[in-house]
N, C-alpha and C positions, 0 to 999 in steps of 0.2 A: 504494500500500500504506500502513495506518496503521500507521507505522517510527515512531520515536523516533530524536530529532539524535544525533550522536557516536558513540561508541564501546558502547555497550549494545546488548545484545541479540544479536547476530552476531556483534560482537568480541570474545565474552568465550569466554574456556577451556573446553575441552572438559567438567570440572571441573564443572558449574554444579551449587548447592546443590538438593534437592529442592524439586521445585514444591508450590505452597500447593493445596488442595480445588481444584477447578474454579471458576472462575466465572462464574454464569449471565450470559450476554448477551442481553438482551430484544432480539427483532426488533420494529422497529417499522415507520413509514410506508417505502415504497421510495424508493430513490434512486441512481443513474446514479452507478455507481462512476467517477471520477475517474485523474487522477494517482495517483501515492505521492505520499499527504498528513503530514506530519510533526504531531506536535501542535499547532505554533502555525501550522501551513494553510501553509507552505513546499513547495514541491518538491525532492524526495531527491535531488539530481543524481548523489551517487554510488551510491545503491541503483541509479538507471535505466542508469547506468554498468556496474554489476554484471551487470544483468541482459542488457545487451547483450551483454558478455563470456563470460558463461557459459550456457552450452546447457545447460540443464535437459532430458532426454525427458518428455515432457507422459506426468502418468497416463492411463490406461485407463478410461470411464467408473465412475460406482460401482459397483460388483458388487451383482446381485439379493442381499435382504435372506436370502432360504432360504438362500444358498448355505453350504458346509461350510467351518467357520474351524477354523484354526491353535489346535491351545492357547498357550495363552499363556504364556510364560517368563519368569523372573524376569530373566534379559536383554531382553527386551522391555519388562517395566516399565520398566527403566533406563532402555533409550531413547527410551521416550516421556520420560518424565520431563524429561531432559535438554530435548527439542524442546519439550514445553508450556511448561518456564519459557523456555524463550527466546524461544516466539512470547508468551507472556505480556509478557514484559521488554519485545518491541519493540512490540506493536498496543498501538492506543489503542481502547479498549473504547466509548467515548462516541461516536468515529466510526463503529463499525460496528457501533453499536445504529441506527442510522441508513438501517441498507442493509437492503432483504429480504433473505428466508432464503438464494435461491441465490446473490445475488450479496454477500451476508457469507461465505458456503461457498463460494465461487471464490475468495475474496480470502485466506483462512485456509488455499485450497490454496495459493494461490504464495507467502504467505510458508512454509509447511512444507515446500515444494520448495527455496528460498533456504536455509532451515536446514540440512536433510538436504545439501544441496551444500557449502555451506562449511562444517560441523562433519567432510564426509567419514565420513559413517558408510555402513556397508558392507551395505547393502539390494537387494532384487531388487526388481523392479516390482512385483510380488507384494504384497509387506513395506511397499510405499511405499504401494500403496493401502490396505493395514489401516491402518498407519498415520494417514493420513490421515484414514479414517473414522472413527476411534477419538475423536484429537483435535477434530474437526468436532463429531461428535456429544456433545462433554464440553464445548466450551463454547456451542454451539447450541440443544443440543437435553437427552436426558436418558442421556448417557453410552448404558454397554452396552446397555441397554434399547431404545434406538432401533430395533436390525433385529429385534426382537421385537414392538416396537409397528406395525412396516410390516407383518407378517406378517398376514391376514387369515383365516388358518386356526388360531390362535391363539386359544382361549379365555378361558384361565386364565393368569397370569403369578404366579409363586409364589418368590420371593426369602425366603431361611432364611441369612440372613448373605451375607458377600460372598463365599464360596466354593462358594455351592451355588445354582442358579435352576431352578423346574422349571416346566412348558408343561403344557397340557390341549389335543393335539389329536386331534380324530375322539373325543372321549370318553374317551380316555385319559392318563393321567399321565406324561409322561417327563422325564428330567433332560434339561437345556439344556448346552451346551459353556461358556457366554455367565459370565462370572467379574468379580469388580469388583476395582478394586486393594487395598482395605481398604474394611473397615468405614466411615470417617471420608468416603471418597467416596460411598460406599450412603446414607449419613444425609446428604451435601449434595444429593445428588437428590431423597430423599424432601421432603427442606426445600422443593426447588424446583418441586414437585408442588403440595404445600399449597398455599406461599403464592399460587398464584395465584389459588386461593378464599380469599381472604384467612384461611387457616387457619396453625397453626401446629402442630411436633413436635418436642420437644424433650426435655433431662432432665425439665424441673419439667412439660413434658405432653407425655406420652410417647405417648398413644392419638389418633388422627384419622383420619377420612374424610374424602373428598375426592372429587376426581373432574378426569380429563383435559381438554382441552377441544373432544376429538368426543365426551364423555359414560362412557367407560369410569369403572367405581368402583373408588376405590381407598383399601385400608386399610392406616395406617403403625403400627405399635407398634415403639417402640426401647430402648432401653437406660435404665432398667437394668429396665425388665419383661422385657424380651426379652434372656436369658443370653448368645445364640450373636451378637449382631449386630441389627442392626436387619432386622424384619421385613415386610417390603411382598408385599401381595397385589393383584392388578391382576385387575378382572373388563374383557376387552375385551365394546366393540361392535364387530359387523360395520360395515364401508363401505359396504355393498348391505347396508340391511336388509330381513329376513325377511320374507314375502308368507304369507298362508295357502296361496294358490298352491308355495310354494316347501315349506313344512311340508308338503303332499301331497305332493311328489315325491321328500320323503326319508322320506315313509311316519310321519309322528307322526299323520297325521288323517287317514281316507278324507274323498274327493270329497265324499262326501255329507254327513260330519262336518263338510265347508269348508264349505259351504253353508248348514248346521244356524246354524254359530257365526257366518257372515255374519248372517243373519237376526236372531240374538241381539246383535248389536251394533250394528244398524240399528232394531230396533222398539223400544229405552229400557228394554230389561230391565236390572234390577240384578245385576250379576255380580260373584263373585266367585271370583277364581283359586287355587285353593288348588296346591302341592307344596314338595316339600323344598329345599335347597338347590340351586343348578345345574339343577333341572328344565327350567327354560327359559320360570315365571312372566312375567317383562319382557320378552318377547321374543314372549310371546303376548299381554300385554297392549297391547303395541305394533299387533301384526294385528289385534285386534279393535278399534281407533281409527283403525283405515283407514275402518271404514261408518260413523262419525258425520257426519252431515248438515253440510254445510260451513258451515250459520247457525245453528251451535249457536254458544255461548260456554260453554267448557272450564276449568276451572280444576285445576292439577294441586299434589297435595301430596306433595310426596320428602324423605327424609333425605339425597340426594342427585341433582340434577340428571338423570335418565338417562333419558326415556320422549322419545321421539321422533314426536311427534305434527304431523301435517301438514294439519292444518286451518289456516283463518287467524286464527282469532278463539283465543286459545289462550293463558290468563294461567299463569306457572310459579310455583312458590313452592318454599321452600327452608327447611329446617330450620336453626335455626344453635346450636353449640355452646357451654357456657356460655366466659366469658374469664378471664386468669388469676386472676381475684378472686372466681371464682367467679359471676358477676350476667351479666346481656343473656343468657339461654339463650333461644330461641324454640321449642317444643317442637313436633312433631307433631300435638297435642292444640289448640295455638293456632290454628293455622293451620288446621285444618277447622273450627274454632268462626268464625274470619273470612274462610272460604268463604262461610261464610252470607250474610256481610254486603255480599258483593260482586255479587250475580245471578249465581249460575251456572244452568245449565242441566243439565250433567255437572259432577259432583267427580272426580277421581281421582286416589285414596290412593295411590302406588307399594308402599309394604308397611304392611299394617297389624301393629302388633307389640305395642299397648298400649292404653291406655282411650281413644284415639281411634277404636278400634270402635263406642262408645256414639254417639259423634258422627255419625260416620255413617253409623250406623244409623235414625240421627233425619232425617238429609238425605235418605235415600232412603223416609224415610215420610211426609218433607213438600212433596213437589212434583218433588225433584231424581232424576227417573227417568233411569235409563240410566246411573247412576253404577257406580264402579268401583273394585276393588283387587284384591292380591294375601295371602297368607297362608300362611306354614307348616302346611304340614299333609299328612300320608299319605292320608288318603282324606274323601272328601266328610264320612262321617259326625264323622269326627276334626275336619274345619273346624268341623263347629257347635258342638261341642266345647272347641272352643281360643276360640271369638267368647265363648262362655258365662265360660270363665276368664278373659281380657281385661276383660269387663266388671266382673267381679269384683276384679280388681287395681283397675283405678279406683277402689275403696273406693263402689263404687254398693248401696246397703241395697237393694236388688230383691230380691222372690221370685221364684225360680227359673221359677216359671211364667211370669211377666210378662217374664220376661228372653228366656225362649223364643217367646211369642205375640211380640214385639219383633221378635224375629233372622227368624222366619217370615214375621211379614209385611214385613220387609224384602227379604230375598232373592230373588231369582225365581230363578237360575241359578248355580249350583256346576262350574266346569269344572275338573277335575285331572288336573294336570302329572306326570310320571314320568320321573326316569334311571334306564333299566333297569340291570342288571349290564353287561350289553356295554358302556355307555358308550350307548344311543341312547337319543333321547327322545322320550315318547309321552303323544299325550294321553289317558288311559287310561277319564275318567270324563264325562260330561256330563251331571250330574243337575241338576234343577228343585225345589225345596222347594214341595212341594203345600199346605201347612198344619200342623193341629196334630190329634192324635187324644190326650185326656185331657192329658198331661203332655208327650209325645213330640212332638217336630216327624218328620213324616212325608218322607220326600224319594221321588223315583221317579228312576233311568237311565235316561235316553234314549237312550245310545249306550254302548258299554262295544269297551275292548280287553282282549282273550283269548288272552295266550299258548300255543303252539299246541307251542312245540319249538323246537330249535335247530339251525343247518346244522353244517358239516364245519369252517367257520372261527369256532365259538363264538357267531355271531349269533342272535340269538334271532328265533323265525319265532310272529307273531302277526297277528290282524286284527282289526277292528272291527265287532260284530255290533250290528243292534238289536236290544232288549229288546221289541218286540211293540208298543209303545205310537203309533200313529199319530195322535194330538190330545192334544199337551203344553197343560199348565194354561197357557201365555200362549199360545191359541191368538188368541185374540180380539185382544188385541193386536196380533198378527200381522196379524187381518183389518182393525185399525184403520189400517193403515201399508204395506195393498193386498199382505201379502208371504205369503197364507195361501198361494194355488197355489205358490208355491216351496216353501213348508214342507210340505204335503202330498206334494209330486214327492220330496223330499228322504226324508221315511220309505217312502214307497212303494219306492224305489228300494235303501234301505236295508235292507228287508222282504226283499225278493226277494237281494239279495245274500247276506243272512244263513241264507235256505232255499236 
C-alpha cells in the first residue's frame, strides 16, 4: 500500500478536518503492485502487521453501474469526508499514478477497508461498497459521473448545479438520483475534463468544449455566467456504434432507405445532413463513412473531436479556442481552407455553422466529390436557406443568384434528420438538388416519412413512402461506380411498398 511513515493518516482522531477538492490521479503505464510501499520505497512492517491482525470481510464485487442508489445524507458526506482525507493523508499519489486503473482501484480498496476498520465507523457491506465507489471514482476517475458515463443507454448527461443531474434515455428527459457534494467539486471535475484537451474553465473563462476520451462532447459554462453552479452538458457516444443496419431495426430508415443512403455514400455524392438538435446528424454521418472506399484519404474538420471513422487513411483536425490573451484561435474557417492544401479526396465538416460553408462549397466544386457535413436545419428547403445566410455572415458581396447556382451545383444530396415528439428519431427527408429554375434552386424527395398516427403508449406510427421518382439526377454516377442495378432494385422495391 502507498502509506506514509508514523503516525499520519490512521492514527489520527476521528476528528479529521474536511478534505481539500478531489485530486485527479492520472493513470498511467501498468505496473505489478508490490508490497506496502512507504514514500521513500520502505516496507510498512507494521501496516503488514495490521493487516495480518485484522480481518477485514472482503467487499462484494462492484455493483452494475444501472443499479438503484441510496440518497445520499449529509451523514454520509461526513463520512466520506473523514475516509478521503485520511486515505489522502496516507497514499502517495506519484506511486499510484504508476499503477493501471484496476490495480490503482484494488489498492484504494484496501486502504479504505484499513480506514473504515480502524476509525470503527458503523457501515453495512452495502454502505462499504458505495463507499468505496464513490471514493475510487473521485480520485480515479470523474467522481458521481462515472456510473453514468458506464451507462450505454445514456444519451444526454445534463448537470444544473450540484444538486440537480438529469439523463436522456429512450428519448426522454428524466432526473438522475446521482448528487455532487458542492459546487466546488462539480467545477474540479469539469477542470478535469478540459484539461485533458489541453482546455481550460474557469472564473476569467468560464465557456469551453471539450470532449471525453471515447469522443462524447462536452460543454462546461460556470460561475459567474452560470447563477445556480457550474453547468456541464455531456452528449455521450455509444460503445457499439450505430450501423444503418441497426437504424433499420429501430425503424429511422426502411430497408430500402438503407440501401438508397448506402449507395449515396459509396458513389462520391456531396451530402449534406441537415436537422435540429439531438436528431441524430453525427450518428448518421458516422453510417454513411462506413461505404467510403478504404483508399480514399479523408480529412475531417470538428469543433470537437467526435466522428468515428474506420477507414485507415483518415487525417482528424481540431478547432482550437482563442487563449487567455485572446490570440492562437484556429477557426473552422482555417482548417477547411488547409484541407485544401493537404490532398484530400473526402473533406468532412462535423457541423457547418458559419462562413466555412463558402469553403466548402468551393471543395466540393473543385474535385473533392463525396464530401460531407452536417447542418441545423428543419427541412431540406430551410438547409438551402440557412447555407445562403452563412454565406452571407462571411461578409461575401455575392449576388444572390450566384450564391445559389454555387450551393446547386454543389450539392447532390440533402438527407434530414428528425426527433419526433415521442422522443424517436427518423430520417424523415432524402432529397437531391436537381439545379436551378430562374432564381430558385429546385430540389426533388426521393424518399419521405409520413406520419400515419399514434399507438395506445403515445408512439407515433409512420412509414417511409417513395415519391414516384425511379432515376434520381446522380443516376449516372451511380452507373459510373457499377451501383445502378442496386439503385434501381432499391426504388422499385420502394414503389411497390409505397402502393
Amino acid at each position: 500500500m502507498f502509506g506514509k511513515r508514523g503516525n499520519e493518516g490512521f492514527g489520527k482522531p476521528a476528528g479529521i478536518a474536511p478534505a481539500p477538492p478531489p485530486v485527479a490521479a492520472s493513470v498511467a503505464a501498468p505496473v505489478r503492485p508490490g508490497p506496502d510501499i512507504l514514500q521513500d520505497g520502505a516496507v510498512s512492517s507494521d501496516m503488514a502487521g495490521f493487516r495480518q491482525s485484522v480481518q477485514v470481510p472482503p467487499l462484494a464485487p462492484q455493483p452494475a453501474p444501472a443499479r438503484k442508489r441510496q440518497p445520499r445524507t449529509e451523514g454520509y458526506y461526513d463520512t466520506k469526508t473523514q475516509v478521503f482525507s485520511a486515505l489522502i493523508d496516507t497514499i502517495d499519489l506519484s506511486q499510484l499514478s504508476k499503477l493501471d486503473g484496476e490495480s490503482a482501484r484494488e489498492e484504494i480498496r484496501d486502504i479504505v477497508n484499513d480506514i473504515i476498520t480502524i476509525k470503527n465507523f458503523a457501515m453495512s457491506i452495502a454502505e462499504q461498497e458505495e463507499l468505496l465507489e464513490d471514493i475510487c471514482n473521485d480520485v480515479l476517475g470523474y467522481g458521481p459521473l462515472e456510473p453514468l458515463l458506464a451507462r450505454d443507454d445514456i444519451a444526454d448527461i445534463m448537470v444544473n448545479g450540484a444538486g440537480q443531474t438529469f439523463i436522456e434515455v429512450g428519448g426522454k428527459t428524466i432526473e438522475s438520483e446521482i448528487r455532487f457534494r458542492d459546487n466546488s467539486q462539480l467545477l474540479s471535475i469539469c477542470q478535469r475534463i478540459v484539461s485533458q484537451v489541453g482546455r481550460r474553465v474557469d472564473e476569467s473563462s468560464p465557456i469551453c468544449d471539450a470532449r471525453l476520451p471515447d469522443g462524447s462532447r462536452v460543454n462546461v459554462i460556470a460561475p459567474p455566467l452560470a447563477i445556480d453552479g457550474p453547468a456541464l452538458t455531456i452528449r455521450k457516444f455509444k460503445k457499439d456504434k450505430l450501423t444503418l443496419d441497426q437504424l433499420v431495426k429501430f425503424g429511422a430508415i426502411s430497408p430500402e432507405g438503407a440501401v438508397l443512403l448506402q449507395i449515396i455514400g459509396r458513389v462520391r455524392c456531396n451530402v449534406v445532413i441537415s436537422g435540429g438538435t439531438g436528431s441524430g446528424k453525427t450518428t448518421l454521418l458516422n453510417c454513411l463513412t462506413r461505404y467510403i472506399d478504404l483508399d480514399e484519404r479523408i480529412i475531417t474538420c470538428e469543433d470537437t473531436a467526435e466522428l468515428q471513422l474506420q477507414q485507415p487513411h483518415v487525417v482528424r483536425l481540431e478547432t482550437r479556442p482563442p487563449n487567455i490573451e485572446g490570440e492562437g484561435e484556429i477557426t473552422m474557417r482555417d482548417l477547411v481552407k488547409n484541407c485544401l492544401r493537404m490532398r484530400p479526396e473526402r473533406i468532412i465538416v462535423g457541423e457547418v455553422r458559419g462562413p466555412e460553408v463558402f469553403d466548402l462549397l468551393q471543395a466540393m466544386n473543385t474535385g473533392h466529390d463525396g464530401s460531407m457535413g452536417t447542418i441545423h436545419a428543419n427541412t431540406p428547403r430551410e438547409c438551402l436557406s440557412r447555407m445562403e445566410s452563412m454565406i452571407a455572415m462571411g461578409g461575401f458581396s455575392l449576388p444572390a443568384r450566384t450564391v445559389r447556382e454555387i450551393i446547386s451545383g454543389s450539392i447532390d444530396v440533402i438527407i434530414q434528420a428528425a426527433r419526433l415528439r415521442d422522443g424517436s428519431r427518423r430520417i424523415t427527408h432524402i432529397s437531391e438538388v436537381v439545379g436551378m429554375e430562374g432564381d430558385v434552386i429546385v430540389t426533388q424527395d426521393l424518399l419521405r416519412y409520413e406520419i400515419e398516427g399514434e399507438d395506445a403508449n403515445g408512439r407515433l406510427i409512420g412509414r417511409h413512402v417513395s415519391t414516384g421518382i425511379v432515376k434520381p439526377n446522380f443516376w449516372e454516377r451511380a452507373r459510373y461506380y457499377n451501383e445502378e442495378r442496386r439503385l434501381s432494385a432499391a426504388f422499385d422495391q420502394m414503389e411497390v411498398k409505397t402502393n
